[in-house]
C-alpha positions in Angstrom: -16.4 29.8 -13.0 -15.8 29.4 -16.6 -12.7 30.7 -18.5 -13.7 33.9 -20.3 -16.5 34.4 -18.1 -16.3 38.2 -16.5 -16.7 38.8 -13.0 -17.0 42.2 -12.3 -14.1 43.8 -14.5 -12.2 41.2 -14.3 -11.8 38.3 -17.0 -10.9 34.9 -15.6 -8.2 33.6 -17.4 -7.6 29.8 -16.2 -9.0 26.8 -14.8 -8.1 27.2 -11.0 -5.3 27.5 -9.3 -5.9 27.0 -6.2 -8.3 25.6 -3.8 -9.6 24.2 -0.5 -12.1 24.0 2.2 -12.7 27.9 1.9 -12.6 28.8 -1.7 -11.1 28.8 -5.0 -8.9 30.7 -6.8 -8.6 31.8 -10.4 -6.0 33.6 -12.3 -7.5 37.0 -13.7 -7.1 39.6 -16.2 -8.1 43.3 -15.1 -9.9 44.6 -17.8 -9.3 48.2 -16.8 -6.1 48.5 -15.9 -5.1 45.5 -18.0 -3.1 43.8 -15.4 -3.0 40.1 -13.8 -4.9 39.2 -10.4 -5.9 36.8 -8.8 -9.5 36.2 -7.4 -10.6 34.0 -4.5 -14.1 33.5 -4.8 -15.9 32.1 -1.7 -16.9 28.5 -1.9 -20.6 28.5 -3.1 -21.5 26.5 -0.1 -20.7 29.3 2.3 -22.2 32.5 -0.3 -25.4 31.8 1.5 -24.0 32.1 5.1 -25.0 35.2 6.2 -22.4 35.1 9.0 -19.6 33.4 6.7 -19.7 35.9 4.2 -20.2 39.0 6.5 -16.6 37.4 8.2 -15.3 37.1 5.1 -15.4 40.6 4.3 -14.3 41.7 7.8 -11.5 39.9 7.3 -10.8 41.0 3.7 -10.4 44.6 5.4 -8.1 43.5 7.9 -5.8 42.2 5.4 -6.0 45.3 3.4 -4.6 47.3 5.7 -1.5 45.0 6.0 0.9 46.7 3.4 3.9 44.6 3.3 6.5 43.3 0.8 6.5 39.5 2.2 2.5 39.6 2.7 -0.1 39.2 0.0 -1.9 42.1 -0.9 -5.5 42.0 -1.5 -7.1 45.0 -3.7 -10.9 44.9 -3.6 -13.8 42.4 -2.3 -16.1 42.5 -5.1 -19.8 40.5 -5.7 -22.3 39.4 -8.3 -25.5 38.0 -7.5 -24.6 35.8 -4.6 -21.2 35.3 -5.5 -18.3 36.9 -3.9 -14.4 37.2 -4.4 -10.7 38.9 -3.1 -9.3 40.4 -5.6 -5.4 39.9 -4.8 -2.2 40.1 -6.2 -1.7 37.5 -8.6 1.7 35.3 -7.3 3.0 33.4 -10.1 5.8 31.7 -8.4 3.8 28.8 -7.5 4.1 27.8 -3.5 6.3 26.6 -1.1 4.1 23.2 -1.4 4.8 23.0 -5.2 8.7 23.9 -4.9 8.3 20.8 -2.2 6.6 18.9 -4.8 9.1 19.4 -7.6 12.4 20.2 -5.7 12.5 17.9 -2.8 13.9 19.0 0.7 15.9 22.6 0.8 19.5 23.4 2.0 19.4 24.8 5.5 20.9 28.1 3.7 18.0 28.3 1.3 15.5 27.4 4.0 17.1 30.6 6.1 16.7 32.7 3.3 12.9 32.3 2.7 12.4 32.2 6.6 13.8 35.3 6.7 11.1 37.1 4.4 8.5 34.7 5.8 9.2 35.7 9.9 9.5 39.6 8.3 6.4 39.6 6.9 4.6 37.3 10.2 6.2 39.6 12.6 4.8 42.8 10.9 1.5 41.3 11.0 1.5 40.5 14.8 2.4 44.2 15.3 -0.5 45.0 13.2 -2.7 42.2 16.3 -3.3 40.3 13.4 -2.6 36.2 14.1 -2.2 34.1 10.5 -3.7 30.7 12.4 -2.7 28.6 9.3 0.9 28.9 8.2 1.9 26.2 6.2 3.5 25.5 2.9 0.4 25.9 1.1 -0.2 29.6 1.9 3.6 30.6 1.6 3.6 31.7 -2.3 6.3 33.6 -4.6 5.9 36.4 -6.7 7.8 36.4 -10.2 11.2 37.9 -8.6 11.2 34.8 -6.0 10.4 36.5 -2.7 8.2 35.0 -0.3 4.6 36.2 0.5 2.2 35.3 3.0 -1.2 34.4 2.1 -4.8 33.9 3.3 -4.2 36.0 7.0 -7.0 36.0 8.8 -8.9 33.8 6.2 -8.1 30.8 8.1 -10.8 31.7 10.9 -13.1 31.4 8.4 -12.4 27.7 7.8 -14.3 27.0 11.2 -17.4 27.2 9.3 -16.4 23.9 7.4 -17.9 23.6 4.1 -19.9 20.2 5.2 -21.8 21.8 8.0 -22.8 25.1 6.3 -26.1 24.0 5.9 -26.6 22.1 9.3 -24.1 23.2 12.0 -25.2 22.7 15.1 -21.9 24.6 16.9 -21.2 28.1 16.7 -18.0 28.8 14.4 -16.3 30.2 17.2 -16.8 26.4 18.3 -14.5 25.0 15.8 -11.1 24.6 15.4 -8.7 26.6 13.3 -6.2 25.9 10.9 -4.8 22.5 9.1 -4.6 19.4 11.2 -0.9 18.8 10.5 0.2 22.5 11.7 -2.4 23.3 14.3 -0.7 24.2 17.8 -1.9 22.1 21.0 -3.9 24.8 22.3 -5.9 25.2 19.2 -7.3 21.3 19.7 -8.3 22.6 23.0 -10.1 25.8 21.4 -8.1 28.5 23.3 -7.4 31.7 21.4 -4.8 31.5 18.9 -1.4 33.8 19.7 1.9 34.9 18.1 2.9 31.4 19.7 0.3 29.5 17.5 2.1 31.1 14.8 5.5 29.8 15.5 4.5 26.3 16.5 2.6 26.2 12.5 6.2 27.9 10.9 8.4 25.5 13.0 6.0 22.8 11.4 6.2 24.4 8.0 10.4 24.7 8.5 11.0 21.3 9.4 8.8 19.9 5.9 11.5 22.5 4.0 14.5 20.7 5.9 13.2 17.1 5.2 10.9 17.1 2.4 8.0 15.3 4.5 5.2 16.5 7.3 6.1 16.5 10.9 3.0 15.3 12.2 0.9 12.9 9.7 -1.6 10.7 10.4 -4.8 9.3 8.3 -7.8 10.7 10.5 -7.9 13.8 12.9 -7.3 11.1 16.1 -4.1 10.0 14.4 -3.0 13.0 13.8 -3.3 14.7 17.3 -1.6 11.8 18.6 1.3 12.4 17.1 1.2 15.9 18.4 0.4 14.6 21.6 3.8 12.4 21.5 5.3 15.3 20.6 7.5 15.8 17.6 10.3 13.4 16.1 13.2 16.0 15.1 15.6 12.6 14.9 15.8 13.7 11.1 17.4 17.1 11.8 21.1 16.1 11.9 22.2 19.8 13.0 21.9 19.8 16.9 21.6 23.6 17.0 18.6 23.4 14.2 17.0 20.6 16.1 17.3 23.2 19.3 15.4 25.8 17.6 12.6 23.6 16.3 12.1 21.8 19.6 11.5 25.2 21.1 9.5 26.7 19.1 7.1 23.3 18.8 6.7 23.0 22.8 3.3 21.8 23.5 2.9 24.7 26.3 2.6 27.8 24.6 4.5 29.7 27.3 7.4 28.0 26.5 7.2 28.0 23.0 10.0 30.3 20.6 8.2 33.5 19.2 8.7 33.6 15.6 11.8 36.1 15.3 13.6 33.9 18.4 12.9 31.0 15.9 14.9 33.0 13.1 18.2 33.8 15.1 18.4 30.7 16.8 18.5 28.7 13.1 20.7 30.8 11.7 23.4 31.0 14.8 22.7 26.8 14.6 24.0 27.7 10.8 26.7 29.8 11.7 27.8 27.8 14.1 28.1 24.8 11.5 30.9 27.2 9.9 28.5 27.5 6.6 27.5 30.8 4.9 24.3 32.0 6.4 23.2 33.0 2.4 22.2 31.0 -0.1 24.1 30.5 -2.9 23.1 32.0 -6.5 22.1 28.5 -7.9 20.3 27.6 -4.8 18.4 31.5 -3.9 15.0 31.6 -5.3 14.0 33.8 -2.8 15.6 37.0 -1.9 17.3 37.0 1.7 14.8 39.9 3.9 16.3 41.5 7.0 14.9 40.2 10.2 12.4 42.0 12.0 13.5 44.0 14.9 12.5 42.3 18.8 10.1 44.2 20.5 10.3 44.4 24.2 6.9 42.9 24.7 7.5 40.0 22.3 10.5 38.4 25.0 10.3 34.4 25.8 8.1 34.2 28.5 9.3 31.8 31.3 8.2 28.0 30.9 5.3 27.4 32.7 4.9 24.0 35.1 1.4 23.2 32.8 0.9 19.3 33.0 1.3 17.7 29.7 -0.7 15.1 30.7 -3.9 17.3 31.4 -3.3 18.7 27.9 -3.3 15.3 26.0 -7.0 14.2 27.8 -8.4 17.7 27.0 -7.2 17.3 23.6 -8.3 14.0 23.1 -11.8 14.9 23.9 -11.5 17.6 21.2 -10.6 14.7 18.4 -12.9 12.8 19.5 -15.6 15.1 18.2 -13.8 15.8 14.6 -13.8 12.1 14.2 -17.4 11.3 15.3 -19.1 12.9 12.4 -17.3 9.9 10.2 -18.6 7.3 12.8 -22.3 5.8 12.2 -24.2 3.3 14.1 -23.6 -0.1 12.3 -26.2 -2.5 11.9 -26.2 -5.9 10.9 -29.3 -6.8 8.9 -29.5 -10.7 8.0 -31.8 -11.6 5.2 -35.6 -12.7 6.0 -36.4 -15.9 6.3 -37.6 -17.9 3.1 -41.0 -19.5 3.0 -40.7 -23.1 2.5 -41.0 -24.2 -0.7 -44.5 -26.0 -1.4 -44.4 -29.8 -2.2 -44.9 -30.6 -5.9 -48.0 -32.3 -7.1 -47.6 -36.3 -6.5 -48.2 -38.6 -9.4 -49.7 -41.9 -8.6 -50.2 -45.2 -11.0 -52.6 -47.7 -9.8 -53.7 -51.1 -11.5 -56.7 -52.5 -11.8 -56.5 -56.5 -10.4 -59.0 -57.4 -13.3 -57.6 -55.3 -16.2 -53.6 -54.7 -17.0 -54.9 -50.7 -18.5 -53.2 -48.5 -16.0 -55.4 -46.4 -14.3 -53.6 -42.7 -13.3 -54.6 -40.5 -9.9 -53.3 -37.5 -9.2 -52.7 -36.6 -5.6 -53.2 -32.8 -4.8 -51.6 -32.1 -1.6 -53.0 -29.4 0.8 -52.9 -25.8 0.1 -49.6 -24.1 2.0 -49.6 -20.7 3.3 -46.1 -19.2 3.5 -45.2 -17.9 7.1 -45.1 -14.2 7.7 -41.2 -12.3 7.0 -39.2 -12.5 10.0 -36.2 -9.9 10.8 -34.1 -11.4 13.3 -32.0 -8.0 14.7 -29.3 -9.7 16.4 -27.9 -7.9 19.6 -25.6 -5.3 19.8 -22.0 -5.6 19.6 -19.4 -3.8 22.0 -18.5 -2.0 18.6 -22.0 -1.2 17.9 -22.4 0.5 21.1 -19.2 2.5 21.0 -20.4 3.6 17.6 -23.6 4.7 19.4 -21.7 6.7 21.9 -19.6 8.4 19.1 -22.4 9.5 17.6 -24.5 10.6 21.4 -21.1 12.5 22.2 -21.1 14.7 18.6 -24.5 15.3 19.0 -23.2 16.5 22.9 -25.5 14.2 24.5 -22.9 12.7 27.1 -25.2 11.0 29.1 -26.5 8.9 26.5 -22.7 8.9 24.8 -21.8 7.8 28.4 -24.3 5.0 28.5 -23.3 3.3 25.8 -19.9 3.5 26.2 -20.6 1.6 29.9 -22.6 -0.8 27.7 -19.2 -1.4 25.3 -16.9 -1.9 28.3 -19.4 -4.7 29.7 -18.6 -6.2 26.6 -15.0 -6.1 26.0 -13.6 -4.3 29.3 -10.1 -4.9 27.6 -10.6 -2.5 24.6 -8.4 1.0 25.9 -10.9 2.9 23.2 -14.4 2.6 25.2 -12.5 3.5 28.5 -11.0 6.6 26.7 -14.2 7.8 25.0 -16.1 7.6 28.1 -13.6 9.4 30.3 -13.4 12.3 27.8 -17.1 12.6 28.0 -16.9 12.8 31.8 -14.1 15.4 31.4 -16.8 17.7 29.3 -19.3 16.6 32.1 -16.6 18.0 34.8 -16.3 15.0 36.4 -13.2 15.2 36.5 -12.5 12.0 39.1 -14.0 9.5 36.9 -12.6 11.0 33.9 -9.4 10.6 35.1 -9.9 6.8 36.3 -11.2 5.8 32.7 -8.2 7.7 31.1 -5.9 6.5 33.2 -7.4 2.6 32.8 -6.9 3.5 28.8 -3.4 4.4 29.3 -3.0 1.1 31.6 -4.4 -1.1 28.8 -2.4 0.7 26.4 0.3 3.1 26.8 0.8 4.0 23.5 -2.8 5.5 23.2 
């Protein structure tokens, strides 16, 4: 979109805003009732997605109906041609992402105060059966007054039909994962169905980067990522023990032990209170204006912890990472340069002298005519890497057998690399053989624990 191009009745006003995987957004004027909004248009790579833009709408009017003064409201879906857009709300208090950006880390008291309006408007939603599945500073914005809205619920499903496989997915979107790596919940690496839970695990995620100024779980690829939420999380930077509580809860790995979202609230703000500091921010500090929290229901009570094993957890999600990282993965090979014909001889010059005359007599030698050998490509074998690239690629296509294979072919190789024993027992663990799969994990873990 251009600025000054119209869209429907509405004018768009800026370069964008806003965007990611899913879509853009653009700052709007309303030509009719001659007010700001802001559009989200659906990335052009999904407009042609039959099933993408028919969720996109579905979703649109589940948002609708979620009339709330800490949630984004969106007004209208609108289309032209194949293009199509939310019309929302325009929020022109930037994000919690930017106030990261510019601010640095937040006061505990300021953190409470935009938690507050941030769990408000989260818990009304889960009333409403309606599971965000991406909180994270991104999609917490501010209107001009400084309170806190939610943004994009719902839309974050929609982010399982990734952009780079529109036009050649070979899984079903219900397939993929939900969400942003850094904030995604354990069970969502293992595709379960998100819950109230996969809400909290995302905001105590989301709290921690207001407390510190940095993200809890980073890493540089998918696999590094869910290793770190496999370890489980560092909270040695939270120096308030009754804050470092609360987060540790509500970031357990089982998500029948995990904090709901309102347990999350009271349990930071007792930590606070019992720090002997004011539980409100002050007026230099409040950007945000502090929301009552929402009332406990009877069916939203900490379950009990379950006895799940952790360990069982960390090989299913492992298998899971495995395939986001595959697609990146290609089989290398090394081609060496054909072989150069030999050059021919150069034409011999000979002088000979006469024994009865002292003129020089001169012969030229021709030597015989060479034909260059045929081009030779020399494909040089395999490598142990060059197979485990093989499998990587076998087990994103879901071909395990073959993935399998050439895993066995890498550990031949180099039996001492912990990578080729993990791949190959994740593929038996989507094979269900589950006995082998555990004796290649647990041969990973022996070469290196730390994996």
């Amino acid at each position: 979109m251009i600025m000054g191009n119209i869209f429907d009745k509405y004018v768009i006003e800026t370069p964008p805003i806003g965007e990611g995987a899913f879509g853009v957004v653009y700052r709007a004027a309303d030509t009719k009732l001659k007010v700001g909004r802001a559009l989200k248009f659906l990335h052009p790579a999904l407009s042609h997605d039959a099933n993408a833009v028919s969720n996109f709408v579905r979703e649109a009017q589940q948002v609708a109906k979620l009339t709330h003064a800490n949630i984004i409201t969106v007004y209208d879906v609108v289309q032209d041609e194949s293009r199509y857009a939310i019309v929302m709300n325009l929020a022109t208090g930037g994000s919690l992402a930017q106030r990261l950006a510019n601010d640095g880390p937040m006061t505990p008291q300021y953190t409470l105060a935009i938690l507050r309006q941030v769990v408000a408007g989260l818990s009304y939603a889960h009333k409403q059966e309606v599971i965000h599945c991406d909180i994270k500073p991104q999609n917490i914005l501010f209107d001009g007054e400084g309170n806190a809205l939610l943004s994009d619920f719902g839309l974050a499903k929609l982010q399982s039909a990734q952009i780079s496989n529109s036009a050649n997915n070979n899984r079903s979107s219900s397939q993929q994962m939900r969400g942003t790596y850094a904030y995604i919940a354990p069970e969502m690496w293992d595709e379960s169905p998100p819950s109230k839970q996969t809400d909290s695990y995302a905001l105590a995620c989301t709290v921690y980067e207001m407390l510190i100024g940095r993200v809890l779980f980073q890493g540089s690829t998918p696999m590094a990522i869910l290793r770190q939420h496999a370890k489980g999380a560092d909270l040695s930077a939270i120096q308030n023990d009754g804050i470092r509580a609360a987060l540790t809860k509500a970031l357990a790995p089982d998500p029948s032990s995990r904090s709901l979202p309102h347990q999350l609230l009271d349990e930071f703000e007792q930590a606070i209170q019992a720090s002997g500091k004011p539980t409100t921010s002050s007026t230099t500090e409040t950007a945000a204006t502090a929301a009552t929290a929402p009332p406990k229901d009877d069916d939203e009570k900490k379950p009990k912890p379950s006895e799940g094993n952790r360990l069982a957890w960390v090989k299913r999600a492992i298998g899971v990472a495995v395939v986001c990282i595959g697609s990146i993965w290609g089989i290398s090979r090394l081609m060496p340069s054909p072989i150069s014909p030999p050059t021919p001889s150069p034409r011999l010059t000979i002088t000979v002298v006469a024994t009865n005359t002292r003129v020089p007599a001169t012969l030229t030698a021709v030597p015989p005519t060479f034909t260059p050998a045929p081009t030779v490509t020399v494909m040089p074998p395999k490598s142990a890497t060059d197979w485990y690239k093989s499998g990587d690629d076998f087990f994103f296509k879901r071909d395990y057998d073959r993935a399998m294979a050439d895993y066995s072919k890498a550990i031949e190789l180099n039996p001492n690399n912990p990578d080729y024993w993990k791949s190959r027992g994740v593929s038996y663990w989507w094979k269900k053989d589950y006995d082998r799969a555990i004796a290649d994990l647990s041969k990973a873990i022996e070469l290196n624990p730390n994996n």
